[in-house]
C-alpha positions as CSV (number, residue, x, y, z in Angstrom):
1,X,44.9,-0.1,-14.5
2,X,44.0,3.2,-15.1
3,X,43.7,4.4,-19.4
4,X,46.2,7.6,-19.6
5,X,43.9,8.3,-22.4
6,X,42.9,11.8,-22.7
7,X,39.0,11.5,-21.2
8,X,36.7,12.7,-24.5
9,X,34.0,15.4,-23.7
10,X,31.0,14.7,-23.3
11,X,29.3,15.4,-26.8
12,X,32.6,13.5,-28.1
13,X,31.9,10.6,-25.9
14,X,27.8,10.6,-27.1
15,X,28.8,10.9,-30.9
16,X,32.1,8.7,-31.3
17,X,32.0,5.9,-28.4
18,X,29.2,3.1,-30.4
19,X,30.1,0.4,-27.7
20,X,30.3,2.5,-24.4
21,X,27.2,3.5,-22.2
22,X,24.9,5.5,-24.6
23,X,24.1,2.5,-26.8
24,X,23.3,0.6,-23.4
25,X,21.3,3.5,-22.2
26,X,19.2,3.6,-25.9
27,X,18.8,-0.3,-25.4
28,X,17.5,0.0,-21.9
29,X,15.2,2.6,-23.2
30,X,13.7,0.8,-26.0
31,X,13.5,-2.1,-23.6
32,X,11.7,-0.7,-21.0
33,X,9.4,1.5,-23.7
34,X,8.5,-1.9,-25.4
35,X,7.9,-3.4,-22.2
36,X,5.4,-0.9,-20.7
37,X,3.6,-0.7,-24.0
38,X,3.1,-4.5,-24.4
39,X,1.8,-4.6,-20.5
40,X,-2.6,-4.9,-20.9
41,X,-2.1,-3.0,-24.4
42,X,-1.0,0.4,-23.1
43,X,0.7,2.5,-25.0
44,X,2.8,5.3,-25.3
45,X,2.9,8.3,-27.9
46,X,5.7,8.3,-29.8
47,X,6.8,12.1,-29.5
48,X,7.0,11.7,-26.0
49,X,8.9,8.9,-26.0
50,X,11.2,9.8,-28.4
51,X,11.6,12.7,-26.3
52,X,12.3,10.8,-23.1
53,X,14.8,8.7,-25.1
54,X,16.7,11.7,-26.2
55,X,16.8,12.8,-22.4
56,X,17.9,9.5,-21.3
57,X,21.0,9.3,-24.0
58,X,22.4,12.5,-23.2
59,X,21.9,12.3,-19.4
60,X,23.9,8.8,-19.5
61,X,26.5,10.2,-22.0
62,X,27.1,13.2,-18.7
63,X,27.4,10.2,-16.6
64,X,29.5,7.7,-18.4
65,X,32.0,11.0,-19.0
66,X,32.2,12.0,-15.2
67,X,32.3,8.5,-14.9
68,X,35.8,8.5,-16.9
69,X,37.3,11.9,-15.1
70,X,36.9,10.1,-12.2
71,X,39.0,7.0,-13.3
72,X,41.3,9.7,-14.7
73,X,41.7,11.3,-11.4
74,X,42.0,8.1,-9.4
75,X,44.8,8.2,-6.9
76,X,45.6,12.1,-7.1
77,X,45.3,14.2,-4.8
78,X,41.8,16.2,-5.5
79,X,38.9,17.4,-3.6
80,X,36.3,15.0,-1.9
81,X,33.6,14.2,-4.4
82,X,30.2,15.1,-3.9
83,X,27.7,12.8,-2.6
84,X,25.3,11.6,-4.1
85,X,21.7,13.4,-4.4
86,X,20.0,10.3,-2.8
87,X,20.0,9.4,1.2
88,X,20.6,5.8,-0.1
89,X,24.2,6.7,-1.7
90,X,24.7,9.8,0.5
91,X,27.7,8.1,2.3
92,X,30.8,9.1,1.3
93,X,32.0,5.5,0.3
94,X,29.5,5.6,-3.0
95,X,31.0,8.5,-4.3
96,X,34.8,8.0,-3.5
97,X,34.7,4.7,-5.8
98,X,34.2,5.3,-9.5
99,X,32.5,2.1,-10.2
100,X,29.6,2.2,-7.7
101,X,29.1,6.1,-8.2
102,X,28.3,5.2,-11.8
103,X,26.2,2.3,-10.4
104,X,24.2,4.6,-8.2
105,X,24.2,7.4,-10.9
106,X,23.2,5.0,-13.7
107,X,20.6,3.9,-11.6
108,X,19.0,7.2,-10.6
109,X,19.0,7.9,-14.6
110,X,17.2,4.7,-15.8
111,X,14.9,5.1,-12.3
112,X,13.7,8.5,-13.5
113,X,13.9,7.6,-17.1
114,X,11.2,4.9,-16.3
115,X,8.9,6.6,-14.0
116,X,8.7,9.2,-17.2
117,X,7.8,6.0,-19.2
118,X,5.3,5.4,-16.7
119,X,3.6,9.1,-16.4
120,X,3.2,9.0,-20.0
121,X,1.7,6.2,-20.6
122,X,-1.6,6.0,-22.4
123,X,-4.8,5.1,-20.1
124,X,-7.3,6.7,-17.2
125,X,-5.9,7.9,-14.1
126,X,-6.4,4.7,-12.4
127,X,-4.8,2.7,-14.8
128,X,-1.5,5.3,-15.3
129,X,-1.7,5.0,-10.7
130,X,-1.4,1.5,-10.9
131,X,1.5,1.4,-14.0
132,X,3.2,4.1,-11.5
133,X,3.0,2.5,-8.4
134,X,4.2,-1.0,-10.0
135,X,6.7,0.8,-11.9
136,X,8.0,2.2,-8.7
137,X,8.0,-1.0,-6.2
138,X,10.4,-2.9,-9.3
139,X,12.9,0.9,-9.0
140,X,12.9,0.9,-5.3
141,X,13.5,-3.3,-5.0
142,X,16.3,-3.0,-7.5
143,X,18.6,-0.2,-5.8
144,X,22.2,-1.1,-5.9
145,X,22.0,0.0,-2.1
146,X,19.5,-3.7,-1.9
147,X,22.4,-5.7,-2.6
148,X,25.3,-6.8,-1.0
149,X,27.9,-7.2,-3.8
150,X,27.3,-3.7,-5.0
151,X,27.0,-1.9,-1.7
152,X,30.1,-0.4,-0.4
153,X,29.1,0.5,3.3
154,X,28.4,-2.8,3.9
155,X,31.7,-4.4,2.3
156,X,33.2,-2.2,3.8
157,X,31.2,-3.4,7.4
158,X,32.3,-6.4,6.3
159,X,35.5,-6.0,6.2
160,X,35.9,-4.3,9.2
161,X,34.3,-6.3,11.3
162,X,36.4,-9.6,9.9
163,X,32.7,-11.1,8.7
164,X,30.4,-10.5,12.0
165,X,28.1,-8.4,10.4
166,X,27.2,-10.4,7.8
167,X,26.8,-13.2,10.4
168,X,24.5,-10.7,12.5
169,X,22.6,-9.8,9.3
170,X,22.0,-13.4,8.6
171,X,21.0,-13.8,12.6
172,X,18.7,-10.9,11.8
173,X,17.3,-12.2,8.8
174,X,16.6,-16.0,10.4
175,X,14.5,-13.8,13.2
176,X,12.3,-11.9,10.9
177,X,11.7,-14.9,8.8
178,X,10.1,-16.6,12.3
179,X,8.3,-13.2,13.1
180,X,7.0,-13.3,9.5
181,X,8.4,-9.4,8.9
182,X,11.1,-7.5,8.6
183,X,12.0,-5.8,12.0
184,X,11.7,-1.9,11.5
185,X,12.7,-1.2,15.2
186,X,13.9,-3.1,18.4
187,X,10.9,-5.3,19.2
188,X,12.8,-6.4,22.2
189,X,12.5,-3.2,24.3
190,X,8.5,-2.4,23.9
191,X,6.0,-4.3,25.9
192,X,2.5,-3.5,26.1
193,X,1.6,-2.2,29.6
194,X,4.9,-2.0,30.9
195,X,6.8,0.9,28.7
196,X,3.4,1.7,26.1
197,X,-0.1,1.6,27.0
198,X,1.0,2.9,30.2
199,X,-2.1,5.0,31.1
200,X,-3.7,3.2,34.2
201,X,-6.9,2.3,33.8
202,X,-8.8,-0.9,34.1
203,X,-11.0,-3.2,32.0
204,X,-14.9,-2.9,32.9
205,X,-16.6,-4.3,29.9
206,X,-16.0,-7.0,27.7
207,X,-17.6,-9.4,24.5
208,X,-16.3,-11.3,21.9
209,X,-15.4,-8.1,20.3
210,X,-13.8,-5.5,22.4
211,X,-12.8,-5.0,25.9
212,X,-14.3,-1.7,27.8
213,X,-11.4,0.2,29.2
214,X,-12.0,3.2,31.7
215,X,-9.0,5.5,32.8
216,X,-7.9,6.7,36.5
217,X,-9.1,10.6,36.5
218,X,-5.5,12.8,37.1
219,X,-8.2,15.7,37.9
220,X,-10.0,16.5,41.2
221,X,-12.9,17.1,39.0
222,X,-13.8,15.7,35.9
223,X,-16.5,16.6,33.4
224,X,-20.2,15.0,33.8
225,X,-20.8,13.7,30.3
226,X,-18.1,10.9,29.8
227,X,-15.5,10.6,26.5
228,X,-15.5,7.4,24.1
229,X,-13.0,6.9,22.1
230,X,-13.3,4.0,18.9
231,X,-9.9,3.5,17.7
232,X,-9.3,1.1,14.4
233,X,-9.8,-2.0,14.6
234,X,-7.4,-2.8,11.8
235,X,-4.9,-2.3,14.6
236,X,-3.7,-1.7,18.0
237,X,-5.9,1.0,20.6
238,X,-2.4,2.0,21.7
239,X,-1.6,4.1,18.8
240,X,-3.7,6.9,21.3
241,X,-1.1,5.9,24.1
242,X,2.3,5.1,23.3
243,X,4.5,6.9,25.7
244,X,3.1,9.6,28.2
245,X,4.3,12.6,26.7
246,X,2.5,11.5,23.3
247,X,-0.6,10.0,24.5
248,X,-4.3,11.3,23.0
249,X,-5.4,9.4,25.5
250,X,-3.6,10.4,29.1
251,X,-3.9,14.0,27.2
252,X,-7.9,13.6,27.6
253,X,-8.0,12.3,30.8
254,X,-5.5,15.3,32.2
255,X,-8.1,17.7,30.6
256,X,-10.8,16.7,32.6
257,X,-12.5,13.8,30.4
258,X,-14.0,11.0,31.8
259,X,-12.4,8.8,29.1
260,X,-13.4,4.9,28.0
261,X,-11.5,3.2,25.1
262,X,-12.7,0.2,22.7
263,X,-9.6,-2.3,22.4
264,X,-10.9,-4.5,19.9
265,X,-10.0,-8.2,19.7
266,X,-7.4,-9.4,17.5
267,X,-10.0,-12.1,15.6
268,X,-8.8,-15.7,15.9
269,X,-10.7,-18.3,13.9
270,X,-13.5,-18.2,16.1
271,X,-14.5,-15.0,14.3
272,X,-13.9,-15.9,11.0
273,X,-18.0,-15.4,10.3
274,X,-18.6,-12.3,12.0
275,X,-20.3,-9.3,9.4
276,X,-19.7,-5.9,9.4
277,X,-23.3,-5.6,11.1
278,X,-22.0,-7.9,14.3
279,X,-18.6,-5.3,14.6
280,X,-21.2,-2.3,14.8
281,X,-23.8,-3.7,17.0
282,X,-21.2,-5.3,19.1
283,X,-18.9,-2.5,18.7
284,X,-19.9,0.6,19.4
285,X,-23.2,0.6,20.1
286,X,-22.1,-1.8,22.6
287,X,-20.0,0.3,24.4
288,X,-22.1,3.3,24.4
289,X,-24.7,1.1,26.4
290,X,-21.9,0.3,28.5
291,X,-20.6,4.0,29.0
292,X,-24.2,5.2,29.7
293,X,-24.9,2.8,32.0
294,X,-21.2,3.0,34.1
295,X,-21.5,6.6,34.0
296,X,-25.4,7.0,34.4
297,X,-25.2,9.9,31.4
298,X,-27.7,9.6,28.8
299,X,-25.4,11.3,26.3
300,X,-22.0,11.2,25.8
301,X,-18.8,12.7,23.6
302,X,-17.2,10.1,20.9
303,X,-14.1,10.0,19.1
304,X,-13.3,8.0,15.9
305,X,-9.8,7.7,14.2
306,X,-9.2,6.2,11.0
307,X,-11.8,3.5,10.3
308,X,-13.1,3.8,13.8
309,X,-14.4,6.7,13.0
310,X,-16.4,5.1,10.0
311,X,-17.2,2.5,12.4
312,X,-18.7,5.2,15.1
313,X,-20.2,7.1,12.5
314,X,-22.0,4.0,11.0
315,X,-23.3,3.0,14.9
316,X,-24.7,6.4,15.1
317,X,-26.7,6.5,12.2
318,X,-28.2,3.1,12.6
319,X,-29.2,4.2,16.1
320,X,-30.6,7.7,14.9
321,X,-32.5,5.2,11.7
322,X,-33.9,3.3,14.8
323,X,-35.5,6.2,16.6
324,X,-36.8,7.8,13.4
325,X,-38.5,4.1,12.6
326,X,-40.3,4.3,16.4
327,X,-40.9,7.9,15.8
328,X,-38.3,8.8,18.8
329,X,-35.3,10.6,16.7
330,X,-35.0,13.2,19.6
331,X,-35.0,10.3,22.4
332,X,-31.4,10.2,24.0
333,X,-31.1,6.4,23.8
334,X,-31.4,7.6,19.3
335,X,-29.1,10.1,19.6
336,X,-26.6,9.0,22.2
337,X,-23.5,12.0,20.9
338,X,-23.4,15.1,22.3
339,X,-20.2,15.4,20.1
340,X,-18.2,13.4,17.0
341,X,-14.8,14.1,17.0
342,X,-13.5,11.9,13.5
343,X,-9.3,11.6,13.0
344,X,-8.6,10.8,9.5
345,X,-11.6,9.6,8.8
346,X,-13.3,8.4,5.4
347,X,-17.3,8.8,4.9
348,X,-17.5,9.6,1.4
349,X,-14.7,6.8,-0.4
350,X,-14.8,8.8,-3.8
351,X,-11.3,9.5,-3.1
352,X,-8.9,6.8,-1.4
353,X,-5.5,8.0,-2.4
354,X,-3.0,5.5,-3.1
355,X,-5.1,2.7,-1.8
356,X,-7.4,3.1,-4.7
357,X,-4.7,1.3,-6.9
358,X,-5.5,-2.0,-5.2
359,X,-9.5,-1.7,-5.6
360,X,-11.8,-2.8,-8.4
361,X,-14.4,-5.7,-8.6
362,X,-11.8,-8.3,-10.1
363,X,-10.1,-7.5,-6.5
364,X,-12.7,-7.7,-4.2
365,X,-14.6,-10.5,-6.0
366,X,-11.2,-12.5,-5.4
367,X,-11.4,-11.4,-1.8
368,X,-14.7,-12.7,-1.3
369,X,-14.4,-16.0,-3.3
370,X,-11.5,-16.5,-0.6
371,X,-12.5,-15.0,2.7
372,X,-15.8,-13.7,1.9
373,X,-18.9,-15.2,3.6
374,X,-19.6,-17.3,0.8
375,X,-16.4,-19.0,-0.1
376,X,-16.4,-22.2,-1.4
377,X,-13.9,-23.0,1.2
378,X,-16.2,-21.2,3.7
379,X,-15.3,-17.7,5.3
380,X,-11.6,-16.8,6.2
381,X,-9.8,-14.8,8.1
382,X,-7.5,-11.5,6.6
383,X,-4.2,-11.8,8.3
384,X,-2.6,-9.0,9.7
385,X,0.6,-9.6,8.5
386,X,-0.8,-9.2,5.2
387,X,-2.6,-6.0,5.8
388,X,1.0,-4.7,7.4
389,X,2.9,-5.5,4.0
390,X,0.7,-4.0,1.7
391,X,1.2,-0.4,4.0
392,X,4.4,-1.0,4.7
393,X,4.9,-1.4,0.7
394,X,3.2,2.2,0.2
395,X,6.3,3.6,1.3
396,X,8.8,0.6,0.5
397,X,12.2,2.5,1.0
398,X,11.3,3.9,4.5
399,X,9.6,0.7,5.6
400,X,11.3,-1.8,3.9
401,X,14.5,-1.7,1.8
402,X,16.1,0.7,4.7
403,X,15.7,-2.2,7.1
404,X,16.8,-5.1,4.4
405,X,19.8,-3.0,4.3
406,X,20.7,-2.0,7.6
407,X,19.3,-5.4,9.3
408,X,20.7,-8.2,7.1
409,X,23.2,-6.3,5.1
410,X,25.2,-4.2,7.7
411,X,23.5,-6.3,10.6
412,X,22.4,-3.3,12.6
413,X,19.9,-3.6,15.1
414,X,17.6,-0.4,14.1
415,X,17.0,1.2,17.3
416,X,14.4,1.7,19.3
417,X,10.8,3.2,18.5
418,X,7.7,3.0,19.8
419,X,5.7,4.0,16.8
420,X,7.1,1.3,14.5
421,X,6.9,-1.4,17.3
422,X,3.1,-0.2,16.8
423,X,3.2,-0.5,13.6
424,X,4.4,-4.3,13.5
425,X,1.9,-5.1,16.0
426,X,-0.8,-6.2,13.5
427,X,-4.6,-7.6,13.9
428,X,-6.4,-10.1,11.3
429,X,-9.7,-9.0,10.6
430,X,-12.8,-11.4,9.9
431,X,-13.1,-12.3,6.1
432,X,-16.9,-11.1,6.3
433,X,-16.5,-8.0,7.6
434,X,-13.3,-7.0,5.6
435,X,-15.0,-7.9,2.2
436,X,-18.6,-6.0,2.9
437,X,-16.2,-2.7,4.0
438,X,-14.1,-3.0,0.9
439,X,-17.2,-3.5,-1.7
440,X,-19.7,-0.7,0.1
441,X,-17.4,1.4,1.1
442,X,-14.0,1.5,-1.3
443,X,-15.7,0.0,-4.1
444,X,-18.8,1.3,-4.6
445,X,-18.9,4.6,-2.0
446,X,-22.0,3.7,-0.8
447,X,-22.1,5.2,2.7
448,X,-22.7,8.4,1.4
449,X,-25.6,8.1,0.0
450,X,-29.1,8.4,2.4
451,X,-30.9,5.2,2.5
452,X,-28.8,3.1,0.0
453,X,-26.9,1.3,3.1
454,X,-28.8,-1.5,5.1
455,X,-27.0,-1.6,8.3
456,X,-28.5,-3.9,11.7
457,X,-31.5,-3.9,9.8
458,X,-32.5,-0.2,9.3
459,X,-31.1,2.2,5.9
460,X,-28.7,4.6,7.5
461,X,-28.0,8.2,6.7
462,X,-25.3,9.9,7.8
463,X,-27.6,13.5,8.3
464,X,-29.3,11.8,10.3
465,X,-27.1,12.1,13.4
466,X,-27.6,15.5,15.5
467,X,-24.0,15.3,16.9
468,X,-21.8,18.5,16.5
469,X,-19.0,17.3,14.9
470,X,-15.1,17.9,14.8
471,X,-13.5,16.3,11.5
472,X,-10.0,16.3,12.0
473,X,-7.1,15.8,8.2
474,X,-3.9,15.6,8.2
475,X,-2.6,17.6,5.3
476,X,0.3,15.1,3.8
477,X,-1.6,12.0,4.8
478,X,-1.2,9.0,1.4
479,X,-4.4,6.9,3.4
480,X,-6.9,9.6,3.9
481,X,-6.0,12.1,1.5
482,X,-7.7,15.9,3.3
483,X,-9.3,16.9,0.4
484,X,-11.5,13.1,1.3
485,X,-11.6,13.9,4.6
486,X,-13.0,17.3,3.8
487,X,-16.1,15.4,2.0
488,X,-17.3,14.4,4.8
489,X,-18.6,18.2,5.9
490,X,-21.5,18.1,3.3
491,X,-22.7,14.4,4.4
492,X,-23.6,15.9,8.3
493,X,-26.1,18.5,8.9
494,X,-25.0,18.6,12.6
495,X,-22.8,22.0,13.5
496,X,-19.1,21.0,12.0
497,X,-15.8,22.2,13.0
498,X,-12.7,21.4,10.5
499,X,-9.4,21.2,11.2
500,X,-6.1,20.6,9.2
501,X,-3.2,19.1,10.3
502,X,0.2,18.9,9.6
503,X,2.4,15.9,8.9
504,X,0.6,12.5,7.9
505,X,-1.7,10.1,8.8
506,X,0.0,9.2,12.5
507,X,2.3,11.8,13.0
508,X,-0.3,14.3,12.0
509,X,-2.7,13.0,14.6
510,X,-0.1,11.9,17.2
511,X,1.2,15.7,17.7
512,X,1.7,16.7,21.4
513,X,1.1,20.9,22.1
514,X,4.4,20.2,24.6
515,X,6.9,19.7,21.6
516,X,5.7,22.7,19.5
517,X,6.1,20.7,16.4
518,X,3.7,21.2,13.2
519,X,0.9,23.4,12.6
520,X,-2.9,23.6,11.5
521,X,-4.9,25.4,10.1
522,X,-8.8,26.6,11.1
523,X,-11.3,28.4,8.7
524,X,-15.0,29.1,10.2
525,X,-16.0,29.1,7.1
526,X,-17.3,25.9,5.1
527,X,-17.1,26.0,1.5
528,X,-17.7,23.8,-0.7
529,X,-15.0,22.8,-2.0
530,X,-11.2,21.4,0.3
531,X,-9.1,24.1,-1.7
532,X,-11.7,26.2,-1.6
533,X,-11.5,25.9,2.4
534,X,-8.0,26.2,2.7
535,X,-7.6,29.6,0.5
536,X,-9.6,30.9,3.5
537,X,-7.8,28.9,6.0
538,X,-5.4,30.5,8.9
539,X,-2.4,28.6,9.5
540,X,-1.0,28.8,13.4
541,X,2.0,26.9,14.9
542,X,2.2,24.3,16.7
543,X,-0.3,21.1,18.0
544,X,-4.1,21.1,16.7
545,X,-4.9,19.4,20.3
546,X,-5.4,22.3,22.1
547,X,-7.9,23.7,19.7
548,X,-10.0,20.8,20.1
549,X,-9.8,20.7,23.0
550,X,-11.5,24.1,23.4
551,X,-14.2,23.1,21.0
552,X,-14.6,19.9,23.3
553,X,-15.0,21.5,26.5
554,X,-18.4,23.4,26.4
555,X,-20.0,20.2,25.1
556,X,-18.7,17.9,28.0
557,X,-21.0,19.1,30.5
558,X,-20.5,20.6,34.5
559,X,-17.6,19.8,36.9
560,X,-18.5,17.1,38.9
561,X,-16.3,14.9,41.9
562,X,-13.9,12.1,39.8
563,X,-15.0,8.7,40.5
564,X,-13.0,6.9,43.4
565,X,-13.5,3.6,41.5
566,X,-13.6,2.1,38.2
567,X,-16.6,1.2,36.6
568,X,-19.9,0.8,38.6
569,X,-22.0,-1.8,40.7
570,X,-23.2,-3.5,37.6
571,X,-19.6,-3.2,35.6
572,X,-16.9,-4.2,38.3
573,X,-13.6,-3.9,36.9
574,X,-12.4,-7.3,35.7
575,X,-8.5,-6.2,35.0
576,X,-5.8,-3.9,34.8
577,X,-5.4,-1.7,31.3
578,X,-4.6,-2.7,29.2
579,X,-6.3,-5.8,29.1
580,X,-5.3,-9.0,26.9
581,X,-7.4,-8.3,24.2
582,X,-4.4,-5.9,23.1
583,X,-1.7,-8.5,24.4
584,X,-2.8,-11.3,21.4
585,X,-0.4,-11.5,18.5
586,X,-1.5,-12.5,15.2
């Protein structure tokens, strides 16, 4: 029953209620102060807290007092209340019941209230990172939205559906558990090579490693020097060709590119020794052999996106360190690139963005006590699934919690997407490899430096390679933060071209001229400094594709007649595209 009580005001309600919210809301406070300042010995300063505590008490007195005019204005006839300022309690149903709108509004307040806790804590900007990001993975796991009990859409699914969504939600939940993930899309409706990776092509190379793949020309004629692209191999090629109309790669071979694609193998246990020296000589240098010798060109264009592109650029300095040791740095077979185009790409590791949190010796010493090629237990394998939580958790409420609710809770199935089917398509990577990358290149930023790095047996240097390159950054991206990717322009002494993207670290990249979505921005000029750049910069709508494409085209060579046939006399084509190397699930 409803108290006919006339509802105090709020400063009444903050001064003359001792047993109602408030003195909660100082007890949470205190709580949560004491607990971040006992965690490793950080501290915070007292003004500030004190501060934040006053803050926090009159914030949840306004709340506990709308909280009461709603209960006093239960059941007459008034206005629709506002939603709440949060897509998780947006719906309607959060607002119209008193009790979870004070849930969700209460919530909001102490989730603030703590990430101000967190900001102010006492420490170097790695330590207050890592308080912040843990601070923020316990807010976002323990939204009233998370729950059943306390979320009304889904009662209210519940109800209306006489129990069968909680039965589909529990169906749902019993399937991720088998898949090892929680679905973030219909898995059912993808398949590789039948509705993404469509481009036709065929397999004409293949190791341990990688599979070759070579495209059918769309073109009459197609430029003489040939187009290799080195995609991650933290995950699947066909990020570059999901669908048609959003492919990087069909959009290559319909400008004219002779284009070949690494689809690296997802490692079994086979691999589980293999270095980071046996992924570059087996990698790309590999492949460029292969290219060269299919295509009879001496030098050809690259691409690198992500850590491909650390991977091509590493290749291409230890064959440029392998001509300057026989005295041959001009000899094609040294300096295979006429052109380095790098996607989101990391050569200088100074800064990692949110990834940083999870790197310091303590971490990567564990790693290679586990995985590493010395482990007591002898050399592992990094499962991908593993990989795919920790940057699924960088954004936990879109890649997470909104599918724990809408899966299991309101047993939707989410709908249908090729990017996140992409996204749960994960790859293991050898425990060898993985732990030299994360100690020379996250750890200790080593790449950067001429000579430190002993790669296939030669020091490499990054100035070293001749290439003209592109260097491509998306401007929101949390992997590859732009200003890093920016870094990489003082490292190369070939001619440089940088670009800056819209959007993040796939949708950035993945942005098709057709749709007209985005923009970028181009400056001629290379200062020294990323903000520096971008003062000078010139923004223009739409897709950055088109513009490097331009830049691409004088460096690709004449016109020539497109092959009739895959591969050559020495490389027959040994299957369709796109292969089973990108078929194998972890």
């Amino acid at each position: 029953m409803v108290s006919k009580r006339t509802p105090k005001t709020p400063a009444a309600a903050a001064t003359t209620a001792p047993n109602t919210a408030p003195d909660t809301a100082q007890a949470f406070s205190s709580a949560v102060g004491d607990a971040l300042k006992s965690v490793s010995g950080l501290k915070l300063p007292l003004a500030q807290l004190a501060q934040i505590q006053n803050d926090y008490l009159k914030s949840a007195a306004d709340v506990w007092n709308q909280s009461l005019q709603r209960l006093q204005t239960e059941g007459e006839a008034k206005t629709k209340p506002a939603p709440i300022a949060d897509r998780r309690f947006a719906a309607g149903a959060w607002a119209a019941n008193p009790a979870t709108a004070i849930a969700a509004e209460l919530y909001l307040l102490n989730a603030r209230t703590m990430m101000q806790m967190a900001d102010s804590v006492d420490g170097d900007a790695k330590t207050k990172a890592r308080v912040r990001f843990t601070v923020q993975q316990w807010i976002d796991a323990t939204s009233p939205s998370n729950f059943l009990a306390l979320n009304p859409e889904a009662l209210q699914k519940a109800i209306d559906t006489k129990g069968e969504s909680i039965a589909a939600g529990m169906q749902h939940l019993l399937e991720d558990l088998k898949k090892g993930h929680v679905s973030q899309t219909d898995e059912s409706v993808f398949e590789v090579g039948r509705n993404v990776a469509t481009t036709e092509g065929h397999v004409v190379f293949e190791n341990e490693f990688f599979q070759l793949l070579e495209y059918k020309p769309l073109t009459a004629k197609v430029y003489e020097r040939p187009f290799l692209f080195v995609p991650p191999c933290i995950n699947k090629y066909y990020i570059l060709d999901l669908q048609p109309e959003n492919s990087v790669i069909r959009y290559s071979v319909e400008q004219g590119h002779r284009t070949f694609v690494m689809s690296w193998r997802n490692p079994d246990d086979s691999m589980v020794g293999k270095t980071w020296d046996d992924y570059i000589e087996n990698g790309p240098i590999a492949a460029i052999r292969a290219v060269q010798a299919i295509t009879g060109q001496d030098t050809i264009n690259t691409l690198g996106f992500c850590v491909g592109g650390t991977i091509l650029s590493t290749a291409l300095a230890v064959l440029a360190a392998r001509g300057a040791r026989l005295g041959k740095a001009d000899a094609r077979e040294f300096q295979p690139a006429a052109s380095v185009t790098l996607l989101t790409t990391l050569l200088d590791f100074e800064d990692t963005g949110i990834l940083d949190i999870f790197i310091d010796e303590t971490m990567v010493q564990v790693r290679e006590l586990t995985i590493g090629p010395d482990a007591p237990g002898g050399p592992g394998l990094l499962k991908g699934k593993e990989l795919a939580a920790t940057f699924s958790f960088l954004r936990p409420n879109d890649l997470v919690w909104n599918y724990v609710v809408g899966n299991y809770l309101k047993g939707e199935t989410p709908p249908p997407f090729d990017l996140l089917y992409w996204n749960g398509d994960s790859t293991n990577l050898p425990g060898p490899m993985y732990c030299w990358y994360l100690r020379h290149m996250y750890l200790q930023n080593e790449l950067k430096v001429p000579g430190r790095l002993t790669v296939c047996g030669v020091p490499v240097d990054l100035g070293a390679i001749e290439s003209p390159f592109f260097i491509y950054a998306s401007r929101e991206d949390h992997i590859v933060p732009w200003a890093a990717a920016y870094r990489s322009v003082p490292l190369l002494k070939g001619k440089r071209t940088f670009v800056l993207g819209a959007s993040g670290h796939i949708a950035g990249v993945i942005n098709p001229p057709a749709k007209g979505k985005r923009s970028h921005w181009t400056n001629d000029r290379l200062p020294a400094s990323a903000e520096a750049w971008f003062e000078g910069a010139t923004e223009a709508p739409g897709s950055w594709w088109p513009a490097w494409s331009g830049w691409l085209a004088p460096l690709a060579g004449k016109q020539v007649a497109a092959p009739k046939v895959p591969g050559s006399a020495k490389f027959k084509p040994i299957e369709a595209a796109p292969g089973r190397y990108v078929k194998v699930k972890v």
